[in-house]
Every structure is written in structure tokens, then in C-alpha cells.
KOLTORLO-819286 format. One line per 2 residues: number of its first residue (from 0); their letters; for each residue x, y, z of N, C-alpha, C. Coordinates in Angstrom, 1 decimal, m for minus. Last residue first. Example, Ala and Ser with C-alpha at 12.3 -4.5 7.8 and 13.67 -1.06 7.14 Angstrom:
KOLTORLO-819286
1> SA> 12.8 m2.2 7.1 13.7 m1.1 7.1 12.9 0.0 7.9 ~ 13.2 m5.7 7.8 12.3 m4.5 7.8 13.2 m3.3 7.8
END
This chain:
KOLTORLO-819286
263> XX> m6.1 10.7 6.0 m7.8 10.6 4.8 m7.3 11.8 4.4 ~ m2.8 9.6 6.4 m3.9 10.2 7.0 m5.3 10.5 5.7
261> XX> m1.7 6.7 7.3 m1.7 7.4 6.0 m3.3 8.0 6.7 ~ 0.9 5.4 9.2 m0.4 5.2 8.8 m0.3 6.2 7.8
259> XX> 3.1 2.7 10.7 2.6 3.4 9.8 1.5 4.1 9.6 ~ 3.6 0.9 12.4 3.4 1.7 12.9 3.0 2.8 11.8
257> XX> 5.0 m1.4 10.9 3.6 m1.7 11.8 3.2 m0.5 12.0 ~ 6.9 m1.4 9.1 5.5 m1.1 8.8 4.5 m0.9 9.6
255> XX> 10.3 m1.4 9.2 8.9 m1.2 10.3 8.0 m0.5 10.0 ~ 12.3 m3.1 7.2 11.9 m1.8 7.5 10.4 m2.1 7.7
253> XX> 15.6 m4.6 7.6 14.5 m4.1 8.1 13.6 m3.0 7.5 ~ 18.2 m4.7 8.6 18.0 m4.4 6.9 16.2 m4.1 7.0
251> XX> 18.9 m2.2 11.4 18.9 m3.6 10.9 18.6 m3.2 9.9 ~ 18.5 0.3 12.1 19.5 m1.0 13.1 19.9 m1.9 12.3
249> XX> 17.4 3.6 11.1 17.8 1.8 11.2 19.0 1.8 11.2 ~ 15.4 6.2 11.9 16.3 5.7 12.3 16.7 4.1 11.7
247> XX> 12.8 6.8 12.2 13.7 7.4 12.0 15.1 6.5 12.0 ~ 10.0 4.9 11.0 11.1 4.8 11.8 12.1 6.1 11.0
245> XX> 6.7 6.5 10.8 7.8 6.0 10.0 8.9 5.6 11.1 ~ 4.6 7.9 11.4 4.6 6.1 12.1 6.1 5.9 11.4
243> XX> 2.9 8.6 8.8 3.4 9.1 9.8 4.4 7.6 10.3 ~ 1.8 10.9 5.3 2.3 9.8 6.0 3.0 9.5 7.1
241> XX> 1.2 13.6 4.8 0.3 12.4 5.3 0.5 11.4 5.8 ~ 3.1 14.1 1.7 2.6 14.4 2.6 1.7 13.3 3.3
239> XX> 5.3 10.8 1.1 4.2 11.8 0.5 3.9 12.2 1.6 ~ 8.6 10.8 1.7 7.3 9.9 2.2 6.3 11.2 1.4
237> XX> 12.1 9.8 2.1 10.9 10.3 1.4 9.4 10.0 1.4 ~ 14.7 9.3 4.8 13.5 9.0 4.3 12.6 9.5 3.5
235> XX> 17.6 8.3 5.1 16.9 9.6 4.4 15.4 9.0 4.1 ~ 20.2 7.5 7.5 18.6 7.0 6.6 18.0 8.2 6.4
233> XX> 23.9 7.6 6.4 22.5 8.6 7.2 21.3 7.5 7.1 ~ 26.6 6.3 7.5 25.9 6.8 6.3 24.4 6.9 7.2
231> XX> 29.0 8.1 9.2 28.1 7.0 9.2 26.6 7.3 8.4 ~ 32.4 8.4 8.4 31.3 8.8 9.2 30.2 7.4 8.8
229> XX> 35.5 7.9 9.4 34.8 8.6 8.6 33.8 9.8 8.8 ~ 37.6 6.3 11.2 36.1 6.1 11.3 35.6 7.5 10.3
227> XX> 40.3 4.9 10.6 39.7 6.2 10.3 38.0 6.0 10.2 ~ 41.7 3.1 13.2 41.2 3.5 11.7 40.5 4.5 11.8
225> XX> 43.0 3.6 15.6 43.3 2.0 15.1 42.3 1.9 14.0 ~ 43.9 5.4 17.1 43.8 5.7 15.8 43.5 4.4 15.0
223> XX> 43.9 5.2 20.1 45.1 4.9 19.4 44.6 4.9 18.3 ~ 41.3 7.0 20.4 42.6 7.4 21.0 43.9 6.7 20.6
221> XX> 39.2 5.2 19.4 39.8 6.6 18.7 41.1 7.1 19.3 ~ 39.8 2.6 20.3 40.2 2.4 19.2 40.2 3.9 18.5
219> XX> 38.9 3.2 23.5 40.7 3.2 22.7 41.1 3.2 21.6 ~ 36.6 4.2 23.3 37.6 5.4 23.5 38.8 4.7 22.9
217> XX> 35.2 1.8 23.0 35.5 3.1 21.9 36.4 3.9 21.9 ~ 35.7 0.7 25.6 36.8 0.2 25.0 36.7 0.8 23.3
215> XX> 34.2 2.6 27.0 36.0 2.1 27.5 36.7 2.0 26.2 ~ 32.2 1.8 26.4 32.1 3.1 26.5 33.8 3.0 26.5
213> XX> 31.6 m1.0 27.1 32.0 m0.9 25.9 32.3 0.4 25.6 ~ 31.4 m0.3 30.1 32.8 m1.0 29.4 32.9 m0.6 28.0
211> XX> 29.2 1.1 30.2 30.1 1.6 30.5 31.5 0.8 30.0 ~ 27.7 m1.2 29.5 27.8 0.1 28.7 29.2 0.7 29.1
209> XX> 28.5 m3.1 30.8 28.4 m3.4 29.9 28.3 m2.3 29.1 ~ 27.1 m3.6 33.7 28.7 m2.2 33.3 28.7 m2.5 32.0
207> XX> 24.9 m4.6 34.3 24.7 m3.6 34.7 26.4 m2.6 34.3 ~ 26.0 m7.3 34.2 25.0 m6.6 32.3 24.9 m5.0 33.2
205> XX> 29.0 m8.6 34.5 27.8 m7.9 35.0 26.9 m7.0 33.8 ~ 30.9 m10.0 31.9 30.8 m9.2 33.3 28.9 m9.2 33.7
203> XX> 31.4 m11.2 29.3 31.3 m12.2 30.3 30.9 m11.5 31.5 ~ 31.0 m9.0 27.5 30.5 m10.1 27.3 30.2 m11.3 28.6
201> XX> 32.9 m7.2 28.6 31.3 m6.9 28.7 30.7 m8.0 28.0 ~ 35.4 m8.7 28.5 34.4 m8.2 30.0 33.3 m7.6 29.9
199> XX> 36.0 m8.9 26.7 35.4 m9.9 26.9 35.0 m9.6 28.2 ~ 36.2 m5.9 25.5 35.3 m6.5 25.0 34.8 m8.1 25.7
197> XX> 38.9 m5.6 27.7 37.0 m5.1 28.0 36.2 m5.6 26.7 ~ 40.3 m7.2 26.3 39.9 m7.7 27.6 38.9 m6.7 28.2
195> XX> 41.2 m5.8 23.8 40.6 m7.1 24.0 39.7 m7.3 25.4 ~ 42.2 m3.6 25.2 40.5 m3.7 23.9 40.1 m4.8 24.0
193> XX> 44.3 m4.4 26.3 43.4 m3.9 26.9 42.0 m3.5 25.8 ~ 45.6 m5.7 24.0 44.9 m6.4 24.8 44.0 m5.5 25.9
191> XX> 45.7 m4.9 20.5 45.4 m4.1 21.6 44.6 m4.9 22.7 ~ 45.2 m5.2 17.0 45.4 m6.2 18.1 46.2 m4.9 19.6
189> XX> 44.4 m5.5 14.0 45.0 m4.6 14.9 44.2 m5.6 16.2 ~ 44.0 m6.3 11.1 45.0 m6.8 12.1 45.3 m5.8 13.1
187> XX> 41.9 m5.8 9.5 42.3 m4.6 10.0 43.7 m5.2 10.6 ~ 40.6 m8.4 8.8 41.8 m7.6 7.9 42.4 m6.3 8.5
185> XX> 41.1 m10.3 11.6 40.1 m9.5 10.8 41.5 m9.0 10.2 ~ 43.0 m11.4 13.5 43.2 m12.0 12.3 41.9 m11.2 11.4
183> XX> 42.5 m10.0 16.1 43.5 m10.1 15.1 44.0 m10.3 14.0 ~ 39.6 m9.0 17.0 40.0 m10.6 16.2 40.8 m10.2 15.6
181> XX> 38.8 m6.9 18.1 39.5 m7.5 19.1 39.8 m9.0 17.9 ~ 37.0 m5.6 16.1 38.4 m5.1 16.2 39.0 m5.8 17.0
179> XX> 34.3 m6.8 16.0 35.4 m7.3 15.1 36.9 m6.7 15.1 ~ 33.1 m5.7 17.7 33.5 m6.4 18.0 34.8 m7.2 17.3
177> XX> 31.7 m3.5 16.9 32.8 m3.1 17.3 33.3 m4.4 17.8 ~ 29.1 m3.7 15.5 30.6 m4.6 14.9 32.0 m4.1 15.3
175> XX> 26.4 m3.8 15.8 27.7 m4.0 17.1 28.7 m4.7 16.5 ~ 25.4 m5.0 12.6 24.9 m4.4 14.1 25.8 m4.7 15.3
173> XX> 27.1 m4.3 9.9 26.9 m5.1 10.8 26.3 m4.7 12.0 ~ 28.0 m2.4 8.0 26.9 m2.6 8.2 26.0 m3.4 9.2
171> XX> 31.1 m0.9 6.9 30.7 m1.8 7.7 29.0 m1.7 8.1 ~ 32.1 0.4 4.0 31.4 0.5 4.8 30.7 m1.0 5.3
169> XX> 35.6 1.1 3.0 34.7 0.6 3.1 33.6 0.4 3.9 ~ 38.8 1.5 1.8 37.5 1.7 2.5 36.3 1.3 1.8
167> XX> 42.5 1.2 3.0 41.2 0.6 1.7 40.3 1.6 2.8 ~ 45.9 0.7 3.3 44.6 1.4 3.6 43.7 1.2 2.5
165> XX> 47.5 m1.5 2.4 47.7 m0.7 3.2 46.9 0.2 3.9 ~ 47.1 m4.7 1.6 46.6 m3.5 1.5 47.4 m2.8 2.9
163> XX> 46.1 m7.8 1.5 47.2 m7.2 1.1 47.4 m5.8 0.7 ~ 44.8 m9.7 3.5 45.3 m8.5 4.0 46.5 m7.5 3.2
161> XX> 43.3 m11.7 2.3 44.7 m11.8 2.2 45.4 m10.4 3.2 ~ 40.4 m11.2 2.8 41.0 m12.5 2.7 42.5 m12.2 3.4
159> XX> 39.9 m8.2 2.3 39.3 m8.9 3.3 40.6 m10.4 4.1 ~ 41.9 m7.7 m0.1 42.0 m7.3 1.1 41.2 m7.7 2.8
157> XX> 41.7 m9.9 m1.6 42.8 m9.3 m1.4 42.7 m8.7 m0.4 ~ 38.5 m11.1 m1.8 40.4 m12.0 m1.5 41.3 m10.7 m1.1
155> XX> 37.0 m8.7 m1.1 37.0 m9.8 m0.2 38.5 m10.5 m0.4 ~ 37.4 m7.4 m3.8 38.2 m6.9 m2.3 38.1 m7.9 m1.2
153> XX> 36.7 m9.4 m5.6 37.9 m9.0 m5.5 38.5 m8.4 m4.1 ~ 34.1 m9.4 m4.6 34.5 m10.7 m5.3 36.4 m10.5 m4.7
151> XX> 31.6 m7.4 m4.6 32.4 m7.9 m3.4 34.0 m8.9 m3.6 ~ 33.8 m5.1 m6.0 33.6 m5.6 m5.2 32.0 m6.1 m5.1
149> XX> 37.5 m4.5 m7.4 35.2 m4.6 m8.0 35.2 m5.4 m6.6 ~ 38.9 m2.3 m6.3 38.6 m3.6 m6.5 37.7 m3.4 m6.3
147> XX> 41.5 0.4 m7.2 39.8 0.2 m6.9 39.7 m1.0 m7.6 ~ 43.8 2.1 m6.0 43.6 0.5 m6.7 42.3 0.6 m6.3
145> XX> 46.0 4.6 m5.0 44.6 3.9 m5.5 44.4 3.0 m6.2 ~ 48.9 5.6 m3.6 48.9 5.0 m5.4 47.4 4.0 m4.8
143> XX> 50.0 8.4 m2.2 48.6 7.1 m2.2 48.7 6.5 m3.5 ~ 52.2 9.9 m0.5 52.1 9.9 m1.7 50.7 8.2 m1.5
141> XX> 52.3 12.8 2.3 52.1 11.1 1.9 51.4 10.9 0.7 ~ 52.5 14.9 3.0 53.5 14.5 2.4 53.5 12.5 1.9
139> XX> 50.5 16.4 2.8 51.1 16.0 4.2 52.5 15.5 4.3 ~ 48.9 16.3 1.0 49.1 17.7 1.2 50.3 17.5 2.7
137> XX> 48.3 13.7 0.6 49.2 14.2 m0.1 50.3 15.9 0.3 ~ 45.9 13.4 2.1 47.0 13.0 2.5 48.2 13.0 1.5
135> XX> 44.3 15.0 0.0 44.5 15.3 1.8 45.8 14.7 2.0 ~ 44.4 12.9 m2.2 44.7 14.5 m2.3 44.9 14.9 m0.6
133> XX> 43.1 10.8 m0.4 44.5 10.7 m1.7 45.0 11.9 m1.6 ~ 40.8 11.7 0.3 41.6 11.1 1.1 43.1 11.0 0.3
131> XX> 39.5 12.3 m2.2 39.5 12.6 m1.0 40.8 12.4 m0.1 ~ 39.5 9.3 m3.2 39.9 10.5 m4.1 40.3 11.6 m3.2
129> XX> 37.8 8.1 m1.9 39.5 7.5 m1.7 39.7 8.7 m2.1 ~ 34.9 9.1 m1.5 35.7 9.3 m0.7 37.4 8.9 m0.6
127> XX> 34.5 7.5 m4.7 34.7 9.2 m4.2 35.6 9.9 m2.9 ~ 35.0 5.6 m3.4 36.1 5.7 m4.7 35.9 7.4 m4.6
125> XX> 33.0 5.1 m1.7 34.1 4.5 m1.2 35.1 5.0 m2.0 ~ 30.6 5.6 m3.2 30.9 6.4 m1.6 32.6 6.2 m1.8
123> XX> 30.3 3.8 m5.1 30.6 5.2 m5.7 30.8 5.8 m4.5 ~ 32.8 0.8 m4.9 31.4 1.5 m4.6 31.8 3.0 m4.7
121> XX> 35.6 m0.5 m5.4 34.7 m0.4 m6.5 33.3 0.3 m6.0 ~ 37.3 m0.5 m1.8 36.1 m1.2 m3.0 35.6 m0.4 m3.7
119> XX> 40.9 0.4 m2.5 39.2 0.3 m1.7 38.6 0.0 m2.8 ~ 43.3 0.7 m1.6 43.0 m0.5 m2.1 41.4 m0.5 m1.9
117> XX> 46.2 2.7 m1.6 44.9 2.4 m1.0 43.9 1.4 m2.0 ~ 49.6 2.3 m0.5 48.2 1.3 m1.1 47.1 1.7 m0.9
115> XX> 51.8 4.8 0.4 51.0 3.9 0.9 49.8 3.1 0.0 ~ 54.6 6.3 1.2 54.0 5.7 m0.3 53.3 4.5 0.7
113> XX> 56.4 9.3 2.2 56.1 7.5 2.9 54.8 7.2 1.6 ~ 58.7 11.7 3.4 57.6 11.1 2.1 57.5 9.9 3.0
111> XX> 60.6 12.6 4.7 61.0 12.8 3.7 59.5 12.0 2.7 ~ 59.5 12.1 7.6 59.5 13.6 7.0 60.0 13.5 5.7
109> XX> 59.4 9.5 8.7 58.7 9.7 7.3 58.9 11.4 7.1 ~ 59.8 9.7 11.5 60.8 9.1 11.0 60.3 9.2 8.8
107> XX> 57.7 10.1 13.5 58.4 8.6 13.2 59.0 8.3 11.9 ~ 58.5 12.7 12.7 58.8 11.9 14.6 58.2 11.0 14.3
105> XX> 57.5 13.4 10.6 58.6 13.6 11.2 59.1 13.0 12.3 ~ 54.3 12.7 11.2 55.2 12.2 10.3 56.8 12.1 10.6
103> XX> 53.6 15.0 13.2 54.0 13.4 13.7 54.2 12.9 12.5 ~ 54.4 16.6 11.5 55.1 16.9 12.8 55.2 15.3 12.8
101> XX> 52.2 16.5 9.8 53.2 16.9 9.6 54.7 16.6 10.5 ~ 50.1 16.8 11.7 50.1 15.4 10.9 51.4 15.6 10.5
99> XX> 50.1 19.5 12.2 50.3 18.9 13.2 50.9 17.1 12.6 ~ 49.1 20.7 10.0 50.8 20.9 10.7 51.1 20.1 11.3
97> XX> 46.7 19.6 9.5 47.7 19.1 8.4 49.4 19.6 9.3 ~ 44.1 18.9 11.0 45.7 19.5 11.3 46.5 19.0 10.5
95> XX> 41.4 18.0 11.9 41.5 18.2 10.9 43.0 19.3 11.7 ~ 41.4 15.8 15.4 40.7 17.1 14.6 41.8 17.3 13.0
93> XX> 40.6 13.7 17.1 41.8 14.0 15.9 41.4 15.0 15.0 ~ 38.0 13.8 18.4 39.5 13.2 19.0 40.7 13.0 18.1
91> XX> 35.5 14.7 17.7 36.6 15.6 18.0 37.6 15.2 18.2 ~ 34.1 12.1 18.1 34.5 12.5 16.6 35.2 14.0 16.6
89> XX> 33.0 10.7 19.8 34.5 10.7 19.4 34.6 11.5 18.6 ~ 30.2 10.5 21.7 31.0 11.4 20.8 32.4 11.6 21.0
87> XX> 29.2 7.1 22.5 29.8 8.7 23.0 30.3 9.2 22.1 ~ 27.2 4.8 23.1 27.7 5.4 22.1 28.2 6.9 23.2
85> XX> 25.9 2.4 24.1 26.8 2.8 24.8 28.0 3.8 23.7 ~ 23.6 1.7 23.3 23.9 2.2 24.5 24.6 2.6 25.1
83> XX> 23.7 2.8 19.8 24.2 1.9 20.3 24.0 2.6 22.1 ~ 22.7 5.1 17.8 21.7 3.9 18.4 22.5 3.0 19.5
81> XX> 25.1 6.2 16.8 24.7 7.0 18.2 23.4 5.9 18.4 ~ 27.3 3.6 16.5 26.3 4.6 16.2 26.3 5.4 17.1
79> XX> 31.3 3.1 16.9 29.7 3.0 17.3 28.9 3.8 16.9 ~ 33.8 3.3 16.6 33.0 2.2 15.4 31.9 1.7 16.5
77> XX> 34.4 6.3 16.3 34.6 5.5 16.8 33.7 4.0 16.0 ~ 33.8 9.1 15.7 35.5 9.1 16.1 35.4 7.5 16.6
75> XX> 32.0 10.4 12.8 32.1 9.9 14.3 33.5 9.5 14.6 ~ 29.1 12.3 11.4 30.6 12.4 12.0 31.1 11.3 13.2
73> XX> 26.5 11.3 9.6 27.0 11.9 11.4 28.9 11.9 11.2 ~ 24.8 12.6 7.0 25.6 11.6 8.2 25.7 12.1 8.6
71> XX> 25.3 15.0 3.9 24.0 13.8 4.8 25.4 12.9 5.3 ~ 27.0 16.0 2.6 26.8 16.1 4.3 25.7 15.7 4.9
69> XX> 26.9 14.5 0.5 26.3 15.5 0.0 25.8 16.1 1.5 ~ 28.7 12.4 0.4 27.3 12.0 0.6 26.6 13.2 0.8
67> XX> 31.1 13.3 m0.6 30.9 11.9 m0.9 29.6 11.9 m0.5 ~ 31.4 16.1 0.3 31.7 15.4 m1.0 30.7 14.3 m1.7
65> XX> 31.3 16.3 2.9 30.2 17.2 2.1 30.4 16.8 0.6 ~ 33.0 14.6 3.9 31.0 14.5 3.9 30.4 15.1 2.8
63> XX> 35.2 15.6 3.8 34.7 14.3 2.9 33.3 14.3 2.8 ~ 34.8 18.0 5.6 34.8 18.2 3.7 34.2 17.2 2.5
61> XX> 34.6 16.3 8.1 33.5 17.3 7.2 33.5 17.3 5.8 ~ 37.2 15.6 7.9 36.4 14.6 7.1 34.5 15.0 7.0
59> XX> 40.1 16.6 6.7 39.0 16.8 6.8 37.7 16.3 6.3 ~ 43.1 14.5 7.4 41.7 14.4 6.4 40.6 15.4 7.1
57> XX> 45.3 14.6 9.0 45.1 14.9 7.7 43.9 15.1 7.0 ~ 44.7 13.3 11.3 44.8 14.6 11.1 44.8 15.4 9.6
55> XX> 44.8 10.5 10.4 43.2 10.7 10.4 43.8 12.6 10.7 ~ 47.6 10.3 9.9 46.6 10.3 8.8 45.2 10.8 9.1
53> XX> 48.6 10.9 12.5 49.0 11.9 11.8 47.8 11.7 10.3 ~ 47.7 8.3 13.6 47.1 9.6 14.1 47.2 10.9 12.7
51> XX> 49.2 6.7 12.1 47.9 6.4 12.1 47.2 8.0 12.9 ~ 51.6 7.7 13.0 51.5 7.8 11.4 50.1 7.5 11.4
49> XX> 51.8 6.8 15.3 52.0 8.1 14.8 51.8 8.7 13.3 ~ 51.7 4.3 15.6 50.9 4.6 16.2 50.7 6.1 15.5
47> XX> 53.3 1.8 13.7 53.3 3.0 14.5 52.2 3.9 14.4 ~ 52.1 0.1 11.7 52.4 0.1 12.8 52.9 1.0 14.0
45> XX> 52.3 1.9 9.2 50.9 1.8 9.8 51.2 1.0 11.5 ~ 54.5 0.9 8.4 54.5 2.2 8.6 53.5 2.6 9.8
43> XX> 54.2 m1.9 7.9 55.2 m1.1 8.6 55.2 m0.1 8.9 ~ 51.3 m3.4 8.3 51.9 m3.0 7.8 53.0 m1.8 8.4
41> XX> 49.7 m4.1 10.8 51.0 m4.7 10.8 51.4 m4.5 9.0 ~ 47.4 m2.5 10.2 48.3 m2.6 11.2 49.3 m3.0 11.2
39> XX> 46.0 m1.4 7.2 46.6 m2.8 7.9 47.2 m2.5 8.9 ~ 42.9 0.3 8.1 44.7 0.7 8.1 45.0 m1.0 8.6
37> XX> 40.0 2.1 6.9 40.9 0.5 7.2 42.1 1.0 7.2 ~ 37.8 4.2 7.2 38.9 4.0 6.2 40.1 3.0 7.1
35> XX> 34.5 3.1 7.0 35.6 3.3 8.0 37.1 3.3 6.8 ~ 31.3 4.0 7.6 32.2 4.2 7.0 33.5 4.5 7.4
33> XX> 28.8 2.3 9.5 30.2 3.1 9.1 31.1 2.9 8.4 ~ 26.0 2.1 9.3 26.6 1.7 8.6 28.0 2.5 8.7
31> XX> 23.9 2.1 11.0 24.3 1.7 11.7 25.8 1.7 10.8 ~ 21.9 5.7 10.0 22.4 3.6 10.4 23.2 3.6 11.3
29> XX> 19.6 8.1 10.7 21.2 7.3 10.8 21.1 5.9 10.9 ~ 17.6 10.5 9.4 17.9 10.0 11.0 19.3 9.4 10.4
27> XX> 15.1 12.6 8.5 16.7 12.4 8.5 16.9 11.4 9.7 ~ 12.6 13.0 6.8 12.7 12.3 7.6 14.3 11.8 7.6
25> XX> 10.4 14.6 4.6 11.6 14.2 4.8 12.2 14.3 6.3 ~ 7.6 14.6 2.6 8.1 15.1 3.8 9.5 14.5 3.9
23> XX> 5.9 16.6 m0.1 6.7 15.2 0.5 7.1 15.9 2.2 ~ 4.7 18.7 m0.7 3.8 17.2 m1.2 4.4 16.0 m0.9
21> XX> 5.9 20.9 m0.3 4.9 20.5 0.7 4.4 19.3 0.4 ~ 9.1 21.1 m0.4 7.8 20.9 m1.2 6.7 20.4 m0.5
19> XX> 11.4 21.1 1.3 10.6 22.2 0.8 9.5 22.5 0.0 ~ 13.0 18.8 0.0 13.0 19.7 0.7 12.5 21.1 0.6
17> XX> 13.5 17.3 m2.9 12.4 17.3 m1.9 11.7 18.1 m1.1 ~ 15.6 17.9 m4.2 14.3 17.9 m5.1 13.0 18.0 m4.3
15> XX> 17.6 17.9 m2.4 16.9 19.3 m2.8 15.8 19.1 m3.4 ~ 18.5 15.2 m2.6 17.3 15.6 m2.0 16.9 16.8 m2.2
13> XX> 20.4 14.1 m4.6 18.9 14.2 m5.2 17.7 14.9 m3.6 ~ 22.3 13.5 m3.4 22.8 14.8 m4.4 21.2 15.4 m4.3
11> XX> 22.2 10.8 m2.0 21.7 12.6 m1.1 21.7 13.6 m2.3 ~ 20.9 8.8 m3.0 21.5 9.6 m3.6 21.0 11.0 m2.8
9> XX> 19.0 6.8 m1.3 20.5 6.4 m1.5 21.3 7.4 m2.4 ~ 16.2 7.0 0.6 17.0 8.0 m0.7 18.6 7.1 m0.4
7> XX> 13.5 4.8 0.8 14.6 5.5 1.4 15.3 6.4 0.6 ~ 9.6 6.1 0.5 11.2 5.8 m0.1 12.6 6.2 0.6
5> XX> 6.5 5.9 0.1 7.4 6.0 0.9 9.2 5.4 0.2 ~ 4.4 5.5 m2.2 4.3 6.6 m1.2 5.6 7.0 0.0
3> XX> 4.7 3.3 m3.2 5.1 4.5 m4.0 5.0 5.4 m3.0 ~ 4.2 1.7 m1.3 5.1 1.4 m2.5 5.2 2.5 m3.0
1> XX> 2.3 1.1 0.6 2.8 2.0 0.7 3.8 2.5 m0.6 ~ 0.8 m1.2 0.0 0.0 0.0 0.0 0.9 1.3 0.0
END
């Protein structure tokens, strides 16, 4: 009944068309989907700590927004929604500093240049956003030679599978996939036992600290830089005037009809 009357939007370029017309309504809210720019860790460079900070200083990732998804999203500093219970605003914890990125390049030892892989999937968010990120961290002194793998087929072996990448991106969709940072062997390969050991403490502890842990253990993956959390792709909803009940917001692939209605 509702099929033409209600629509997610996957092309922010296209909402102007909406906004402001009395004969639709629009409905902003957020997934769960982040957009995360991946750092092999146990690649050499990327293994210091300094060079992972100094990259996420490099990128303004407002600018990215306003590129790649037309500043539809949230900004975030960590690999949680704001739906999650135990979400907190990271997304100040490496502010946009090209001097500063500069600096910590130099103090580990890359002041003369450093040549890094970006290897991201074949999707139009992902290739727009590399382009981004290529020119930014150029301005730093870091040279990006881009490889776009059709995906899923190709980025899953090489980079999913094989880990053979230096930086890639790509958007995570999983519900509470902060969990996949404590499995050393995920393509990210980053490995941090105090991460480790509050993710198995809010698995195994008390359900009454379980926020507060996994509150712990966001902080660490923005404070040691352990990737470039981006942002997190928005839900745009289009609905003809009249229509209510809608969810703001998704968790899941889902979408919650019960509550719907359509006024006479």
C-alpha cells in the first residue's frame, strides 16, 4: 500500500528535489553503517601509532561528507552509532591538522615522504571518498597510489582475505561490529589487549557495566587511531505528505511497517 508513497533515498545529491515541497516530507535520521577507512596494522609504517594519528589529522572529514554523501551523516571518532547504549561522541579526537600530521610524520621518522596502497572497494561512496583522502594526505607529504577492487568478489580475496593493502574503504553494516576489532586476524589486524579484555568483559561481566565498558573500550580504538572512522551513512526517508509512524532511524535491513499510517 505503501510502495510508491514511501522511499529511502541512496543519492543525497537528489534531496533538494524534496526539501521544501509540501507534497513530501523528509525524515533524517542514521544507520548503523560506518564508513571506515581501514589501516593494515601490521603494515610497517601503519604500525606506529604516529603515522595512524597523523593520517586521520590529515583528512577533513567534514569536507569528505560534504563530498561523498552531500553532508548527509553523522561524523564519528569511533566504530559506534549513536543507536548503540553505549555510544559517545569521538568525533573531535583527531581534529582536521595538516601541521600537526606533519610533525608526527617527522617523529616517526617519514619527514622525507612515505608511499601507501589504497586499495578500496569499487562502490561510488568508497572511490569518491578515496579520491579525497588521496589529495588530503598528499598535502602532508604522503604519496597514495589507489587501486579500486570490483567488489564484493575481488576486495574480499585481497583485502578482506589476504590482507594485502595498506589502507582501503569501506562501509561496515553489521549491528555491534565493534566487536570485530578484538580478532587479530580481521583484515584490519589490529590487536590491543586492553581492547581485547573489555570487549570480553562486557561479554562475560555484570549486564549492569556493559555500557560503560564498551564506552572504555571506543575510546581506545579513537585514541590509538586503530582507523579512520569517517562517518556513518545517514537514513533519508521520502514519504508523500500524510504519512506518519515511520522509523527514523535503522538498526537492521528491516523496515517497520507496523506503525505506519496514511492520513484521509
Amino acid at each position: 500500500v505503501y510502495k510508491r508513497q514511501v522511499s529511502d533515498m541512496t543519492t543525497p545529491q537528489a534531496l533538494s528535489r524534496f526539501t521544501g515541497n509540501p507534497n513530501y516530507r523528509v525524515l533524517r535520521g542514521t544507520t548503523n553503517g560506518e564508513v571506515v577507512l581501514g589501516m593494515n596494522n601490521t603494515s610497517k609504517a601503519l604500525s606506529d601509532r604516529r603515522v595512524r594519528q597523523a593520517i586521520l589529522m590529515a583528512i577533513d572529514r567534514k569536507g569528505l561528507l560534504d563530498v561523498v554523501w552531500n553532508g548527509q551523516g553523522t561524523l564519528i571518532g569511533s566504530m559506534v552509532p549513536p543507536t548503540d547504549p553505549w555510544y559517545t561522541d569521538l568525533s573531535h579526537t583527531w581534529p582536521h591538522d595538516p601541521v600537526r600530521a606533519r610533525k608526527l610524520l617527522a617523529d616517526a621518522g617519514y619527514g622525507n615522504g612515505l608511499t601507501l596502497r589504497l586499495r578500496t572497494a569499487a562502490l561510488p561512496y568508497a572511490t569518491a571518498a578515496s579520491r579525497v583522502v588521496a589529495s588530503e594526505l598528499a598535502q602532508v607529504g604522503i604519496n597514495v597510489v589507489t587501486d579500486e577492487l570490483e567488489f564484493p568478489a575481488r576486495w574480499l580475496d585481497v583485502v578482506y582475505t589476504h590482507a594485502d593493502y595498506d589502507l582501503t574503504i569501506v562501509a561496515h553494516v553489521e549491528a555491534r561490529d565493534i566487536v570485530n576489532w578484538a580478532n587479530p586476524d580481521y583484515y584490519w589486524r589490529y590487536h590491543n589487549k586492553e581492547f581485547n579484555r573489555l570487549i570480553e568483559s562486557a561479554r562475560t561481566g555484570p549486564a549492569d557495566r556493559t555500557n560503560e565498558t564498551m564506552m572504555q573500550a571506543s575510546r581506545i580504538l579513537a585514541t590509538d587511531a586503530a582507523g579512520g572512522f569517517l562517518f556513518l551513512m545517514p537514513k533519508i526517508t521520502i514519504s508523500k505528505s500524510g504519512i506518519t509512524g515511520l522509523q527514523r532511524n535503522s538498526t537492521s535491513m528491516s523496515f517497520d511497517l507496523t506503525k505506519v499510517r496514511r492520513s484521509k
